[in-house]
SERO-4910 file (N, C-alpha, C, O; in steps of 0.05 Angstrom, whole numbers):
BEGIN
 pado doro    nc1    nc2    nc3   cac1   cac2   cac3    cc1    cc2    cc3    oc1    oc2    oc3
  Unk    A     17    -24      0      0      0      0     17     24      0     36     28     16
  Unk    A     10     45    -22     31     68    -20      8     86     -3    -16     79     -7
  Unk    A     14    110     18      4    124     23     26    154     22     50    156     22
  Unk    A      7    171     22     26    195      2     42    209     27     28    204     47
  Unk    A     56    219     33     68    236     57     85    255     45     88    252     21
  Unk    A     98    276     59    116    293     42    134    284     48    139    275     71
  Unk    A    157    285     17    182    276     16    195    280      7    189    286    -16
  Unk    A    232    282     15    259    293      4    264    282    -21    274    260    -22
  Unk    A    257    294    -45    276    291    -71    308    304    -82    312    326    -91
  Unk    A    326    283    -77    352    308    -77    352    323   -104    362    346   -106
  Unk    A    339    310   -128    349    322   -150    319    326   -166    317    346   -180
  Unk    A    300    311   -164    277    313   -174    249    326   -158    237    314   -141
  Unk    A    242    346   -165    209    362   -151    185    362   -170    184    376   -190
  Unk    A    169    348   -165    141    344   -182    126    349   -163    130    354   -140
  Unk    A    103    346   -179     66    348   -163     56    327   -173     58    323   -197
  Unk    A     36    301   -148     40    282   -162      8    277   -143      7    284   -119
  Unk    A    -12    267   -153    -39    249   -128    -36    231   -135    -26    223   -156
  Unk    A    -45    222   -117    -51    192   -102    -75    188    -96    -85    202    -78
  Unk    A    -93    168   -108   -119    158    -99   -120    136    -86   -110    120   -102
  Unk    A   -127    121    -61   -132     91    -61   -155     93    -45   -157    112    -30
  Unk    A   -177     69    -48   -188     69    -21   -184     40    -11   -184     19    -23
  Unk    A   -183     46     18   -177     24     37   -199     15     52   -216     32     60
  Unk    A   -204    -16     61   -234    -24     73   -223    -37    105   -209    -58    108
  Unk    A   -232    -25    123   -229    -27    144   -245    -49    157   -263    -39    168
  Unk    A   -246    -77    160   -268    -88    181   -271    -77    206   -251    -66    217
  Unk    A   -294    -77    216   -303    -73    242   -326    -86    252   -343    -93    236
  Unk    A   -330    -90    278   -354   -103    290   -380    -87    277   -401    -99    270
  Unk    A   -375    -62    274   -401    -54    264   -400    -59    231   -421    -52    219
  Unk    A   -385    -66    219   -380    -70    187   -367    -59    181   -350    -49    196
  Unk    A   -367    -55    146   -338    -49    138   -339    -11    127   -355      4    116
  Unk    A   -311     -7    141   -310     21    127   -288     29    108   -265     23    111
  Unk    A   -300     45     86   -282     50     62   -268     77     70   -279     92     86
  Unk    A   -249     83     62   -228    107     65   -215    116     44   -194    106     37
  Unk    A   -224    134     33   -212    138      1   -186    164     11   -190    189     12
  Unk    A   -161    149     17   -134    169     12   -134    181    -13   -142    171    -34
  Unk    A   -128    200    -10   -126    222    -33   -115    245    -22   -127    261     -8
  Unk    A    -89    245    -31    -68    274    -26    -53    282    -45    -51    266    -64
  Unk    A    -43    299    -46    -27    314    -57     -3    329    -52     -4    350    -39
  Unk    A     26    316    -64     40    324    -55     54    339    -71     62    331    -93
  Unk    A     57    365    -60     65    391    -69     98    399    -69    109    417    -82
  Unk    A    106    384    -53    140    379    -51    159    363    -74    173    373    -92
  Unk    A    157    342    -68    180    325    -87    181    285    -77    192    275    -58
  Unk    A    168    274    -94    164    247    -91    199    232   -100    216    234   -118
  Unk    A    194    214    -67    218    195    -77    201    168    -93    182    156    -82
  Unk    A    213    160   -125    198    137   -137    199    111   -118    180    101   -106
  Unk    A    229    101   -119    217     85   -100    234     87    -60    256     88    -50
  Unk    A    207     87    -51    213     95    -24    228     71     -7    235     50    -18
  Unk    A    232     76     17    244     58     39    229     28     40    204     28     40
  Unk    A    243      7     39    228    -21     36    248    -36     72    269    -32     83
  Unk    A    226    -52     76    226    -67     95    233    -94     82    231   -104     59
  Unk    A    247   -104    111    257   -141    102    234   -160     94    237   -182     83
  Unk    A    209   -149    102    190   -166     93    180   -159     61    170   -175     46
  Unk    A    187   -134     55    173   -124     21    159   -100     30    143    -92     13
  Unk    A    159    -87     51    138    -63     58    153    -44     52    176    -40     58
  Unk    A    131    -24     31    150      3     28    136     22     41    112     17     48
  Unk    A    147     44     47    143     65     68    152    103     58    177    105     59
  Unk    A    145    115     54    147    136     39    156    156     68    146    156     90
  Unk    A    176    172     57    197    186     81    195    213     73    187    221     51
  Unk    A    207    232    100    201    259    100    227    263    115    236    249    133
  Unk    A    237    285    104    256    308    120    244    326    133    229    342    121
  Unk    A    248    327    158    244    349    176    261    351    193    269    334    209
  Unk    A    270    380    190    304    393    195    324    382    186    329    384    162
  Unk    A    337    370    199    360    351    190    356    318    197    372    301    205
  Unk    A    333    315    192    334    280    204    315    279    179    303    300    171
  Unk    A    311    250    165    300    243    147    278    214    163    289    198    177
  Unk    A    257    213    159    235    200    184    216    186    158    210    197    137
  Unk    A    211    160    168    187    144    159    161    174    161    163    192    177
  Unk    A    147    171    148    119    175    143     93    166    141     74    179    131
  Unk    A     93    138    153     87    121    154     90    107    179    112    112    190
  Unk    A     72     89    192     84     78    216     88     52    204     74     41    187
  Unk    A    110     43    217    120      7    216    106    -10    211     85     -6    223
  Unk    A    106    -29    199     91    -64    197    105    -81    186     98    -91    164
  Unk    A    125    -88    198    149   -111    189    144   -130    222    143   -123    246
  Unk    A    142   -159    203    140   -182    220    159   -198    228    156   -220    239
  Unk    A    180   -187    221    206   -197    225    235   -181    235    240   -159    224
  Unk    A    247   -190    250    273   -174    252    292   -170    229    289   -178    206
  Unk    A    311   -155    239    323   -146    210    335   -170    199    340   -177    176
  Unk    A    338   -178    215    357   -209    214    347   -239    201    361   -259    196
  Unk    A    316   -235    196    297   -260    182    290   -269    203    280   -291    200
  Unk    A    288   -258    236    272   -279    256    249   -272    260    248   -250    270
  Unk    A    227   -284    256    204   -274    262    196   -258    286    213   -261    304
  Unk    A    178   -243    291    174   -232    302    146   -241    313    126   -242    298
  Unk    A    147   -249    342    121   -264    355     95   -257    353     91   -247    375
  Unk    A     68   -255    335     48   -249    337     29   -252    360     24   -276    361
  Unk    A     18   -239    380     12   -240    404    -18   -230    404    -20   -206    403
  Unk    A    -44   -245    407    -62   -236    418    -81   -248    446   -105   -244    448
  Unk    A    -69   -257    459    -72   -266    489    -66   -231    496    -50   -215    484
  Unk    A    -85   -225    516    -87   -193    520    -70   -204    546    -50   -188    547
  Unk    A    -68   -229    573    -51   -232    588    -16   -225    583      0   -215    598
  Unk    A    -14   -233    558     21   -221    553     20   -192    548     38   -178    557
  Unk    A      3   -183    537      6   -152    523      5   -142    560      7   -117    560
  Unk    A      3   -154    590     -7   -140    613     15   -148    635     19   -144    659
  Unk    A     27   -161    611     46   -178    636     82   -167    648    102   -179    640
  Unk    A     83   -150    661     98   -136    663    135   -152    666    153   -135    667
  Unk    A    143   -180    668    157   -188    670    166   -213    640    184   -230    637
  Unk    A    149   -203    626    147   -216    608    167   -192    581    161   -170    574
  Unk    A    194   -209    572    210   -185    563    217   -196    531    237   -189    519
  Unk    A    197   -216    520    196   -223    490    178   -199    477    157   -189    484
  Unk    A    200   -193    452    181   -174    433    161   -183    425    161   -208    428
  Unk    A    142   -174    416    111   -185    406     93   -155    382     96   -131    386
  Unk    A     83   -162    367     59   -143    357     34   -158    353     26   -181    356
  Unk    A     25   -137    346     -5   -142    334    -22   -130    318     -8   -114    305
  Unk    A    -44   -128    311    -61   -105    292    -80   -101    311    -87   -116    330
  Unk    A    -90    -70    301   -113    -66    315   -132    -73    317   -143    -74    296
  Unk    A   -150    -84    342   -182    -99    348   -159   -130    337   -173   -144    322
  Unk    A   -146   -135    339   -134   -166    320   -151   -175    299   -165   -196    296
  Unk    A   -145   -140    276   -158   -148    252   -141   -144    235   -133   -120    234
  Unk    A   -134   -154    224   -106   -153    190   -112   -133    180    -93   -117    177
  Unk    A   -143   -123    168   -155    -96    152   -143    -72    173   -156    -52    168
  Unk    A   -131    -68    187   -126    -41    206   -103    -38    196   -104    -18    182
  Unk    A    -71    -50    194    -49    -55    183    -44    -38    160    -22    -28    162
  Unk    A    -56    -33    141    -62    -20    113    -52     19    123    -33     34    120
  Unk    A    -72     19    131    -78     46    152    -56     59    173    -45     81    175
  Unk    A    -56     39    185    -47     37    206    -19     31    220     -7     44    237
  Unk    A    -13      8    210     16     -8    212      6    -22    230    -16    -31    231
  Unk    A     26    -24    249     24    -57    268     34    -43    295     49    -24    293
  Unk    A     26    -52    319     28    -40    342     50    -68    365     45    -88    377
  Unk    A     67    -57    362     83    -73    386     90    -60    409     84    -38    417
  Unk    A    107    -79    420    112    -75    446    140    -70    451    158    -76    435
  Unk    A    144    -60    472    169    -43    471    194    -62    478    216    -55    488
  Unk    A    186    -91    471    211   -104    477    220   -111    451    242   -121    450
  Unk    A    207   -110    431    203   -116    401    220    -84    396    244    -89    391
  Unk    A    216    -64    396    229    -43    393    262    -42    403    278    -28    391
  Unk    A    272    -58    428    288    -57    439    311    -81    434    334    -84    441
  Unk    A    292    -94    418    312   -129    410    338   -120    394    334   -105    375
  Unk    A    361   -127    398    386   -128    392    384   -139    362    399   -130    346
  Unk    A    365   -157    354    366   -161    321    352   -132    300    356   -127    276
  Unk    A    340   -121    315    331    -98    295    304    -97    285    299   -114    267
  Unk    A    285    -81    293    256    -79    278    256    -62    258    239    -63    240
  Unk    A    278    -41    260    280    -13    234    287    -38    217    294    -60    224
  Unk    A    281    -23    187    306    -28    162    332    -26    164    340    -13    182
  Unk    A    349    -38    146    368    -28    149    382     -1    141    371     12    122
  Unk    A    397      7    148    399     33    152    382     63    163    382     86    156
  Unk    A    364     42    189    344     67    198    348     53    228    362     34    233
  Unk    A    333     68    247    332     60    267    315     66    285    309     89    282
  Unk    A    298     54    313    277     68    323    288     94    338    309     92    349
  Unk    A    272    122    339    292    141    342    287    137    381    273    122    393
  Unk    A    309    163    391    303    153    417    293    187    425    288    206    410
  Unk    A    294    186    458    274    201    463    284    231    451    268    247    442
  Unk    A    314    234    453    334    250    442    324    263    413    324    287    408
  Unk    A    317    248    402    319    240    368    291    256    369    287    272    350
  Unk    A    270    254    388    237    258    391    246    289    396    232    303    382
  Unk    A    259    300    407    261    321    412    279    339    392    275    363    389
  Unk    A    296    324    379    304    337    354    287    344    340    284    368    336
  Unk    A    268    322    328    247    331    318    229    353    320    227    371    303
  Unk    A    215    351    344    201    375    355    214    399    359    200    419    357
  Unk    A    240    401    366    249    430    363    249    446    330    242    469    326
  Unk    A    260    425    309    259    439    281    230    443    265    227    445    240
  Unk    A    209    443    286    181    441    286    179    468    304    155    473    309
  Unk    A    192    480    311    186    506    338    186    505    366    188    525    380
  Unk    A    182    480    373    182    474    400    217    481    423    239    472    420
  Unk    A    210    495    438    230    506    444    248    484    465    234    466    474
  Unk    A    275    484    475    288    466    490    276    456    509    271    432    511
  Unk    A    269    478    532    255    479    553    220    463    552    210    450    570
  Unk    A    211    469    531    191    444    530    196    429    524    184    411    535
  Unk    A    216    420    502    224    392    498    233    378    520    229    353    519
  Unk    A    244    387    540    254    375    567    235    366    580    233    344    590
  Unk    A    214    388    584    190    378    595    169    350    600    172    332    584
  Unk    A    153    348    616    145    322    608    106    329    605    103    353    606
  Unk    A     83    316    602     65    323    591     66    337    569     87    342    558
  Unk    A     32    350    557     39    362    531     53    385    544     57    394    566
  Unk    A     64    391    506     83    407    502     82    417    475     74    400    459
  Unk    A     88    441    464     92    450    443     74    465    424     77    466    400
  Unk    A     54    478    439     31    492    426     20    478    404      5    459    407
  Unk    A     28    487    379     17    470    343     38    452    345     34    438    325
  Unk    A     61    439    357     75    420    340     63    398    336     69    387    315
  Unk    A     44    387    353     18    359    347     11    370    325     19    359    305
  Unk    A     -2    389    323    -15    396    293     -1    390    268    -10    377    250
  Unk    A     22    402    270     34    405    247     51    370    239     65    366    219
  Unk    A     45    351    260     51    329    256     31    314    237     35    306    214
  Unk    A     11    313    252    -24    299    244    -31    307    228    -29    330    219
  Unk    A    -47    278    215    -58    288    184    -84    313    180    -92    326    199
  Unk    A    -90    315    165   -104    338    164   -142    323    166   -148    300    159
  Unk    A   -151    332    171   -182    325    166   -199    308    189   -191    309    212
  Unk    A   -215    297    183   -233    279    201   -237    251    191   -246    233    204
  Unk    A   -231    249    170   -234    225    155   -226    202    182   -242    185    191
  Unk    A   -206    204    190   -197    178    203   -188    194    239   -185    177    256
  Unk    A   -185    221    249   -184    234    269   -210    233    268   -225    231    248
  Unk    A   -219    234    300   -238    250    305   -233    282    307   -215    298    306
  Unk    A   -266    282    310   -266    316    311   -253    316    343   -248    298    358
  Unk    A   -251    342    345   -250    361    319   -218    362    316   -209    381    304
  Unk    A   -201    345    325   -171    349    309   -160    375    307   -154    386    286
  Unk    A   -157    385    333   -150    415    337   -126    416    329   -109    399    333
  Unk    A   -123    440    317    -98    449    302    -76    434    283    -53    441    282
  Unk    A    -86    409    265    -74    394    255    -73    403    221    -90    404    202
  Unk    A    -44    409    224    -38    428    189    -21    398    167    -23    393    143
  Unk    A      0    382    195     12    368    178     27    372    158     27    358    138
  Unk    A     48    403    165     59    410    154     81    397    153     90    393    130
  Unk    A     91    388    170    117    374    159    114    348    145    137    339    141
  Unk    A    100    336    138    100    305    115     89    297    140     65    293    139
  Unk    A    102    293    169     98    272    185     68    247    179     69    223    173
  Unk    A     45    265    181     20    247    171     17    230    193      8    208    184
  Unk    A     19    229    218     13    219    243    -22    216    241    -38    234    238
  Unk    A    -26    187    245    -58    178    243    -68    165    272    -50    162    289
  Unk    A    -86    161    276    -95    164    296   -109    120    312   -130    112    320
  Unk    A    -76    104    308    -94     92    307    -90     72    346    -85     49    351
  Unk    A    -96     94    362    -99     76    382    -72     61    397    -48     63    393
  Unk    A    -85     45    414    -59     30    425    -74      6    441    -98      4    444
  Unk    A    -54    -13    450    -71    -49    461    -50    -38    486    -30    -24    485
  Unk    A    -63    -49    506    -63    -63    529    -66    -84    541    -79   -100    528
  Unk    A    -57    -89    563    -82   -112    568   -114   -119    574   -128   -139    571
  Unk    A   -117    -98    583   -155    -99    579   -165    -98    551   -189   -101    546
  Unk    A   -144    -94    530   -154    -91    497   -150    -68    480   -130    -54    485
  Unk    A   -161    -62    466   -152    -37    436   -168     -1    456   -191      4    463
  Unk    A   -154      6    456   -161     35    459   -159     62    438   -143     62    420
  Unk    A   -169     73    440   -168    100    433   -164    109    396   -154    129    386
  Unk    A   -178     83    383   -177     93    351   -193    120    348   -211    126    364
  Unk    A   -181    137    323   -188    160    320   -175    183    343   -168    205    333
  Unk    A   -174    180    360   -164    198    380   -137    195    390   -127    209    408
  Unk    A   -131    183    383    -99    179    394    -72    170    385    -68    146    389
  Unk    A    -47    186    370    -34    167    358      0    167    381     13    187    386
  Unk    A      5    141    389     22    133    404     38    120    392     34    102    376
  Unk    A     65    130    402     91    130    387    117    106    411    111    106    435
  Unk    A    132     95    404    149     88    426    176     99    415    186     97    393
  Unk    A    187    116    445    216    116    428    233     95    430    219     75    428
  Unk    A    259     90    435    275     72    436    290     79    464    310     66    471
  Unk    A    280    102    479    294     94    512    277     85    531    253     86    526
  Unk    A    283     78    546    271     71    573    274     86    594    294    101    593
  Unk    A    257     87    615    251     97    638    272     99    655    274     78    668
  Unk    A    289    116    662    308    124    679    307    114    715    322    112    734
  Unk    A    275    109    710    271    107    745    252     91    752    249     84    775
  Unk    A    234     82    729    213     55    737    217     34    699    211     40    676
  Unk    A    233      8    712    248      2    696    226    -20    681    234    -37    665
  Unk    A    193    -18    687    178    -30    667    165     -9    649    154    -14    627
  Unk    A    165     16    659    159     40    630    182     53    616    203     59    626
  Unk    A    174     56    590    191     73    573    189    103    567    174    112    584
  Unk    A    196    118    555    191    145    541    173    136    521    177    112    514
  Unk    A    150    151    507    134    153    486    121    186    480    117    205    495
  Unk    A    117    183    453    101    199    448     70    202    449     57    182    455
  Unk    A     58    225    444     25    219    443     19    235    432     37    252    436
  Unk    A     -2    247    414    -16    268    399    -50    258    403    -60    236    408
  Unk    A    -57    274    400    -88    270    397   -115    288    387   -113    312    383
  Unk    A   -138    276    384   -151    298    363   -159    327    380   -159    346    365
  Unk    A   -167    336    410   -173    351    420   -141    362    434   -138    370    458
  Unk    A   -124    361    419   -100    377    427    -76    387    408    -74    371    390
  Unk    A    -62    402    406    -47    408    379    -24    412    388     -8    426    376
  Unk    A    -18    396    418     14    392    431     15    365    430      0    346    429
  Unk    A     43    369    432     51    328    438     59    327    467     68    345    481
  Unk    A     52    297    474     49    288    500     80    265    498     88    248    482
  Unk    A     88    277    519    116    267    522    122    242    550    132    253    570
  Unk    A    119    221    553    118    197    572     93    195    587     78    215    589
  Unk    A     91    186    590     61    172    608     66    142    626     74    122    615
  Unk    A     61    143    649     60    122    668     45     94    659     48     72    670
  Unk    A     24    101    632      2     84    636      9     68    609     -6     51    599
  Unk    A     33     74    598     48     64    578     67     44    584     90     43    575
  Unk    A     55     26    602     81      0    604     96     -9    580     85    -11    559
  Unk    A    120    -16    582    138    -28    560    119    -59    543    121    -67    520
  Unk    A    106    -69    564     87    -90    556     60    -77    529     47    -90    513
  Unk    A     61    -58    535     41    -49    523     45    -46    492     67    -48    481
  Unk    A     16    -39    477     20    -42    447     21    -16    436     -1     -5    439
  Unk    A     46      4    419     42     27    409     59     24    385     76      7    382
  Unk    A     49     48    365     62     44    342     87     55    328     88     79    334
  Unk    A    104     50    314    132     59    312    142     74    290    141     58    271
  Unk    A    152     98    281    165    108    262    201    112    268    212    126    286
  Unk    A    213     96    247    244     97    246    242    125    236    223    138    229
  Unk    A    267    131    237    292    146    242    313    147    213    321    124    217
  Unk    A    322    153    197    345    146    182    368    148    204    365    163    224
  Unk    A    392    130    199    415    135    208    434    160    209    444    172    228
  Unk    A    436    162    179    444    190    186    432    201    152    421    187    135
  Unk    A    440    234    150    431    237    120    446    230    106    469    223    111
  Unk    A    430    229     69    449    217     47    474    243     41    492    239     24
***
């Protein structure tokens, strides 16, 4: 599935749409999603590919070059699979330190949209969940980001939201797949941050309202939570760690390039 995001062309700038529509199952039935954007910057032809065959369409913002797209590779970089997990007891189990993912509601049709939501020991495995030559960024890397977005040092240090529009200018634009009302979301930088929720162990939370990020550090002082991000549709700051984000838990991932070309 190509979905459109803004992206670094070193030598080539066109204007290019993109139509698809995508069908979502759900308990209440099926919903269609007709993507359609337009990118006004510069298309890379062919974008970032995963060890499994997944391609992923990338964005420069400031000096770091970033998926646009969140993750869905089922394997380490290495060819080892990567554990498919829907027993909601493991996604709760705080001593339990095997990587795992899943799809949202544990429906395959969310994946498309969405990508795949793991757990932060799958993020942390020594074989590798980025591609090669990318990496999951860390909380460091989250804050690079957000500063060449406006966000000043002093909030980046901070913890809760932070950053007046920088949520905005991450998140896609519209209601199609946010709920309303998706305050302040311009999506100016390519990012295209979607909204799809996160697993626990009581089960799937917060589609449409919430998109949850993992970085690649861990918790300095309670050694079963990590750092994460959060955005959401009634806010146009990003939410920087949360207690209620165990490393067990299911959130979704955007690499990092290594360094630029």
């Amino acid at each position: 599935m190509r979905k459109t995001g803004i992206v670094l062309l070193l030598m080539l700038c066109t204007t290019v749409t993109y139509t698809q529509t995508i069908t979502i199952h759900t308990q209440e039935g099926e919903f269609r999603y007709q993507m359609t954007e337009i990118d006004s910057m510069a298309v890379i032809p062919s974008p970032l590919t995963d060890i499994d065959g997944n391609t992923y369409e990338i964005v420069k913002i400031g000096n770091q070059v970033w998926m646009a797209e969140n993750l869905k590779v089922t394997h380490y970089r290495n060819g080892d699979a990567i554990p498919y997990v829907t027993d909601d007891a493991v996604w709760d189990d705080p001593y339990l330190y095997d990587g795992g993912y899943c799809h949202y509601n544990d429906d395959e049709s969310y994946a498309a949209v969405y990508g795949l939501l793991y757990n932060w020991h799958a993020v942390h495995d020594y074989r590798g969940l980025a591609p090669e030559g990318w990496h999951v960024p860390s909380d460091e890397e989250w804050k690079e980001l957000e500063m060449s977005l406006g966000m000043s040092q002093a909030s980046a240090d901070s913890m809760g939201w932070r950053g007046m529009d920088v949520g905005g200018k991450l998140k896609q634009i519209g209601t199609d797949l946010w709920a309303e009302p998706n305050i302040g979301a311009t999506n100016i930088s390519g990012f295209t941050a979607l909204p799809g929720g996160y697993r626990s162990g009581d089960g799937f939370f917060e589609l449409g309202r919430y998109a949850l990020f993992w970085t690649s550090t861990g918790s300095s002082s309670l050694f079963r939570l990590a750092i994460d991000r959060g955005l959401r549709n009634s806010n146009s700051k990003v939410f920087r760690y949360t207690p209620y984000n165990a490393k067990s838990n299911g959130l979704y991932v955007r690499c990092v390039k290594d360094s630029l070309p």
